[in-house]
C-alpha positions in Angstrom: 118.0 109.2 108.9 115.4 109.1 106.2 114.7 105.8 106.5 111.4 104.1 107.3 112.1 100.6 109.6 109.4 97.9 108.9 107.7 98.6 112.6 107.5 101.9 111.9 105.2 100.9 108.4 103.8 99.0 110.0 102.5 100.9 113.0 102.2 104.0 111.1 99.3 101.7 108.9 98.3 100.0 112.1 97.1 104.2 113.3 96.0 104.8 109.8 93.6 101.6 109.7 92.1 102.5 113.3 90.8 105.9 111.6 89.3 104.0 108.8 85.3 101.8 109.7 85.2 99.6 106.6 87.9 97.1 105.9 86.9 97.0 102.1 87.9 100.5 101.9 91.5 100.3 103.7 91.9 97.3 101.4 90.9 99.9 98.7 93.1 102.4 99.8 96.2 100.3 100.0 95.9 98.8 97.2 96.1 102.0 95.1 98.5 104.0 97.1 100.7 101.0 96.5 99.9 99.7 93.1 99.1 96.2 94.4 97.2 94.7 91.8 94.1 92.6 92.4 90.9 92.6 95.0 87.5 92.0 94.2 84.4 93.6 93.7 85.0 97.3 94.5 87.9 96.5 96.3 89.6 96.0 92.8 92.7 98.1 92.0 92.1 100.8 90.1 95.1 102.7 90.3 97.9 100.4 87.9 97.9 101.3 84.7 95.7 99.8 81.8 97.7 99.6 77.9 96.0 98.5 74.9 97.9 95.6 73.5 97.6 94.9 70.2 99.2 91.5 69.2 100.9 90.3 65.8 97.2 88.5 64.5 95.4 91.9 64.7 93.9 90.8 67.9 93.3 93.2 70.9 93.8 93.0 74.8 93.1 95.7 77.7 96.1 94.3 79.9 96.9 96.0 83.8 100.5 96.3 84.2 101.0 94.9 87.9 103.9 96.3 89.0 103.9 99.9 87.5 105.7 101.6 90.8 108.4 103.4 88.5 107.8 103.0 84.8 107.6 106.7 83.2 104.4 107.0 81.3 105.8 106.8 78.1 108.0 104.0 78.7 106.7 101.5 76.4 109.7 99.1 76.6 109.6 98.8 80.3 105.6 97.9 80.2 106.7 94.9 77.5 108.7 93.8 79.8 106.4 93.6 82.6 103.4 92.8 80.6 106.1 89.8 79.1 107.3 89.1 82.7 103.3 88.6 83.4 102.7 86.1 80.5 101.7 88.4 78.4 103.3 87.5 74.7 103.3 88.2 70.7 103.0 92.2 71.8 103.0 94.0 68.7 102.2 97.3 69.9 101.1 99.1 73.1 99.1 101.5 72.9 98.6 104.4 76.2 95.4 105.8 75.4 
Protein backbone atom coordinates (compact mmCIF):
# COMPACT_ATOMS: atom_id res chain seq x y z
CA UNK A 1 0.00 0.00 0.00
CA UNK A 2 3.09 2.16 0.25
CA UNK A 3 2.76 2.82 3.50
CA UNK A 4 5.20 2.17 6.37
CA UNK A 5 3.02 1.35 9.87
CA UNK A 6 4.93 2.45 13.01
CA UNK A 7 5.75 -1.45 13.96
CA UNK A 8 7.02 -1.96 10.85
CA UNK A 9 9.77 1.28 11.63
CA UNK A 10 10.23 0.22 14.22
CA UNK A 11 11.09 -3.40 13.78
CA UNK A 12 12.74 -2.75 10.57
CA UNK A 13 15.34 -0.35 13.04
CA UNK A 14 15.07 -2.91 15.78
CA UNK A 15 16.91 -5.64 12.73
CA UNK A 16 19.04 -2.78 11.62
CA UNK A 17 20.42 -1.96 15.26
CA UNK A 18 21.12 -5.80 15.94
CA UNK A 19 23.70 -5.63 12.83
CA UNK A 20 25.33 -2.62 14.30
CA UNK A 21 28.17 -3.39 17.83
CA UNK A 22 28.46 0.23 19.01
CA UNK A 23 25.42 2.17 20.24
CA UNK A 24 27.36 5.57 19.63
CA UNK A 25 27.36 4.76 16.07
CA UNK A 26 23.57 3.68 15.49
CA UNK A 27 23.00 6.94 17.43
CA UNK A 28 25.26 8.40 14.67
CA UNK A 29 23.64 6.82 11.99
CA UNK A 30 20.06 7.91 12.93
CA UNK A 31 20.69 10.97 13.65
CA UNK A 32 21.90 11.79 10.10
CA UNK A 33 19.70 9.71 8.05
CA UNK A 34 17.02 11.54 9.80
CA UNK A 35 18.25 15.06 10.37
CA UNK A 36 17.70 14.91 14.07
CA UNK A 37 19.77 17.52 15.42
CA UNK A 38 21.86 17.17 18.51
CA UNK A 39 24.21 14.32 20.28
CA UNK A 40 27.43 14.73 21.79
CA UNK A 41 30.83 14.17 21.25
CA UNK A 42 31.11 12.24 17.85
CA UNK A 43 27.74 11.31 18.10
CA UNK A 44 26.94 14.96 17.09
CA UNK A 45 24.76 15.54 13.92
CA UNK A 46 26.58 16.20 11.15
CA UNK A 47 24.20 15.95 8.49
CA UNK A 48 21.64 19.35 8.99
CA UNK A 49 22.64 22.05 7.31
CA UNK A 50 25.00 24.89 8.61
CA UNK A 51 24.18 28.84 7.05
CA UNK A 52 26.18 31.71 7.83
CA UNK A 53 23.95 34.33 9.40
CA UNK A 54 24.92 37.62 9.30
CA UNK A 55 22.78 39.89 11.53
CA UNK A 56 21.68 43.74 11.08
CA UNK A 57 25.01 44.95 13.60
CA UNK A 58 27.54 43.33 11.17
CA UNK A 59 27.80 40.57 13.56
CA UNK A 60 28.25 36.80 12.46
CA UNK A 61 26.75 33.31 13.45
CA UNK A 62 27.37 29.67 12.10
CA UNK A 63 23.66 28.51 12.96
CA UNK A 64 22.44 24.45 12.22
CA UNK A 65 19.04 24.53 10.86
CA UNK A 66 17.27 21.68 12.86
CA UNK A 67 14.64 20.66 10.98
CA UNK A 68 16.01 20.78 7.33
CA UNK A 69 13.97 17.46 6.02
CA UNK A 70 12.56 19.40 2.89
CA UNK A 71 13.96 22.91 2.49
CA UNK A 72 15.54 23.08 -1.26
CA UNK A 73 19.05 24.29 -0.91
CA UNK A 74 18.46 27.51 -2.10
CA UNK A 75 15.53 28.24 -0.21
CA UNK A 76 16.63 30.98 1.89
CA UNK A 77 13.17 32.14 3.13
CA UNK A 78 12.21 28.70 4.39
CA UNK A 79 15.70 28.54 6.59
CA UNK A 80 14.56 32.17 8.16
CA UNK A 81 11.92 30.76 9.08
CA UNK A 82 13.25 27.88 10.85
CA UNK A 83 16.27 29.52 11.98
CA UNK A 84 13.32 32.33 13.45
CA UNK A 85 11.18 29.44 14.66
CA UNK A 86 14.53 28.34 16.58
CA UNK A 87 15.16 31.73 18.22
CA UNK A 88 17.23 32.80 15.98
CA UNK A 89 16.47 36.78 15.24
CA UNK A 90 17.63 40.31 13.53
CA UNK A 91 18.74 37.86 10.25
CA UNK A 92 20.02 40.08 7.82
CA UNK A 93 21.33 37.72 5.42
CA UNK A 94 22.09 34.02 5.06
CA UNK A 95 24.66 33.09 3.49
CA UNK A 96 25.04 28.92 2.00
CA UNK A 97 28.59 28.70 1.58
Amino acid sequence: DGEITWNEFLDYYRDLSAGIDDDDYFELMMRNAWHMSGGEGWCANTSCRRVLVTHSDGSQEVCEIENDLGIDADDVDMMRERLEQQGVLDIAKISLT
